[in-house]
VEXDREN-2710 file (C-alpha; in Angstrom, 1 decimal):
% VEXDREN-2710
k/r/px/py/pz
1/UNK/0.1/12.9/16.2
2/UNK/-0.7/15.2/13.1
3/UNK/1.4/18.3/12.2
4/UNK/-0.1/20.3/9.8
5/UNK/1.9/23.0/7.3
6/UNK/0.9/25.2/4.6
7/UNK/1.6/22.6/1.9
8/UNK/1.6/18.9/3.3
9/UNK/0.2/17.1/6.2
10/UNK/2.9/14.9/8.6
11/UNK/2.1/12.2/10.4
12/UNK/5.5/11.7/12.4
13/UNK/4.2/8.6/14.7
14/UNK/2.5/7.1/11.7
15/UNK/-0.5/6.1/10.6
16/UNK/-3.5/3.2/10.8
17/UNK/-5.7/3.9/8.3
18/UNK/-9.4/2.0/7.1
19/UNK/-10.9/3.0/3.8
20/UNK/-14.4/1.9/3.2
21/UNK/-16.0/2.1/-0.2
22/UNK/-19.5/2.2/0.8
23/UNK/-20.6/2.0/-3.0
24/UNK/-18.4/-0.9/-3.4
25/UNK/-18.4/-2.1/-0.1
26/UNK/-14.9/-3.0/-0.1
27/UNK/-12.3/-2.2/2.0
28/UNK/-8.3/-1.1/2.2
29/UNK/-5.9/-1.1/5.3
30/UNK/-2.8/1.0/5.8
31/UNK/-0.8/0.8/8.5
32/UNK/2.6/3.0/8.5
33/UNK/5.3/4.1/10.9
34/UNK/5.5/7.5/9.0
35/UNK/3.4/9.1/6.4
36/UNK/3.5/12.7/4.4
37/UNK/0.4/13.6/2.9
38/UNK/0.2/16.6/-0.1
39/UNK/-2.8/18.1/-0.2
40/UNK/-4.2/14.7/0.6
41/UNK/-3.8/13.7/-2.9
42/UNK/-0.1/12.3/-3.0
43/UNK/1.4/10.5/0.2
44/UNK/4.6/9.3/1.0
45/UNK/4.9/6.6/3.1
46/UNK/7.7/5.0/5.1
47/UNK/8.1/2.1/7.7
48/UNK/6.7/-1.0/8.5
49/UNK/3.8/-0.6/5.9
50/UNK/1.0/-2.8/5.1
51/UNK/-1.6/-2.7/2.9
52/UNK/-4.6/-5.1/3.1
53/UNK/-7.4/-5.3/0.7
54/UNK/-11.0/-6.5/1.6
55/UNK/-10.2/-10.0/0.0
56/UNK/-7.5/-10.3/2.8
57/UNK/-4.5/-10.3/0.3
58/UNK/-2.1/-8.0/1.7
59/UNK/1.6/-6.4/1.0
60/UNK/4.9/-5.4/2.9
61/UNK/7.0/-3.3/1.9
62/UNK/8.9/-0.2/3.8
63/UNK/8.5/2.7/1.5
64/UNK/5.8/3.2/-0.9
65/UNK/4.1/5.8/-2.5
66/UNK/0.4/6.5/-2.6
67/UNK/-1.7/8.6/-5.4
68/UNK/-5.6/8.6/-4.0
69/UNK/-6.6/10.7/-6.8
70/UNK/-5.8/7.9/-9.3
71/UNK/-5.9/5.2/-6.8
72/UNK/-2.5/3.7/-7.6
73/UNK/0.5/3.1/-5.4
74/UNK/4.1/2.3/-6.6
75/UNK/7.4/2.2/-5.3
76/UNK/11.1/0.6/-6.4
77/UNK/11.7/-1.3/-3.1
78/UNK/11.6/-5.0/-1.3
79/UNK/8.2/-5.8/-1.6
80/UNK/5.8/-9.0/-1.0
81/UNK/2.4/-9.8/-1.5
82/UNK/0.6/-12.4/0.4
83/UNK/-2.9/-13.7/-1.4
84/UNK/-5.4/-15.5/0.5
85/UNK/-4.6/-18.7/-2.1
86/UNK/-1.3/-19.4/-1.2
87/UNK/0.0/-17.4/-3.4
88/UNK/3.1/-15.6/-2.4
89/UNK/5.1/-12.7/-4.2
90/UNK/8.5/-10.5/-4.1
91/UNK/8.6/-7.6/-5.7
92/UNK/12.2/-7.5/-5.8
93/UNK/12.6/-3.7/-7.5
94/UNK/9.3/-2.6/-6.7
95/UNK/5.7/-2.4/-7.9
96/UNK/2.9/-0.3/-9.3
97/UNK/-0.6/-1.2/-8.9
98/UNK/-4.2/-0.1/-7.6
99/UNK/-4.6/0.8/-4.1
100/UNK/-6.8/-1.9/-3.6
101/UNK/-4.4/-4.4/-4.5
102/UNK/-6.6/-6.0/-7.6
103/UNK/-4.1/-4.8/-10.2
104/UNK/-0.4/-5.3/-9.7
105/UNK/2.8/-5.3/-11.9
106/UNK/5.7/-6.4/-10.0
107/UNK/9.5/-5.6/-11.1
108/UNK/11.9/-8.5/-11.0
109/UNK/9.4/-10.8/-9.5
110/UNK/9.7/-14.0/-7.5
111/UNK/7.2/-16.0/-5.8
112/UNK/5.8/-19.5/-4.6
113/UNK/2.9/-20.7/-6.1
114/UNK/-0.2/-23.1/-4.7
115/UNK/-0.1/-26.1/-7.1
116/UNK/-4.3/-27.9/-7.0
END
């Protein structure tokens, strides 16, 4: 469901979303339980979230804003990032990084690490 207003965009049911960079060809996935867009530059995004990159890392998290016209995402919440190496990391106070997920600064960070 999609209800449309002067100024923003709602998507009350949430969303599933697949952005393909054909340039690029790379991929993102969002999938949300409830998602505001503004003038489908800025969302704000709320439940259940995940975000998966083409490489098949991929976050959780259950708020988390989104800027497409810079291509970054950040939020202040629980947040952890799953890499296809093993790698595993919580984002205890939140995170800013690129939308694909190839840039990330975590806040108060904890994690496990694969050991080769």
């Amino acid at each position: 469901m999609i209800k449309e207003y002067s100024i923003y965009t709602l998507f009350p049911n949430g969303l599933k979303l697949f952005i393909y960079r054909k340039k690029k060809n790379k991929y993102t996935y969002l999938s949300a339980n409830w998602v505001k867009s503004i003038e489908k530059i800025f969302y704000h995004i709320k439940g259940n979230i995940i975000i998966m990159n083409s490489d098949g890392d991929f976050l959780k998290t259950e708020e988390i804003f989104w800027n497409k016209k810079y291509k970054k995402i950040f939020n202040n919440k629980y947040t952890i990032i799953y890499c296809t190496d093993g790698t595993v990391l919580k984002a205890m106070n939140g995170l800013e990084a690129t939308d694909d997920l190839k840039k990330i600064r975590l806040k108060n960070i904890s994690g496990i690490f694969p050991i080769q």
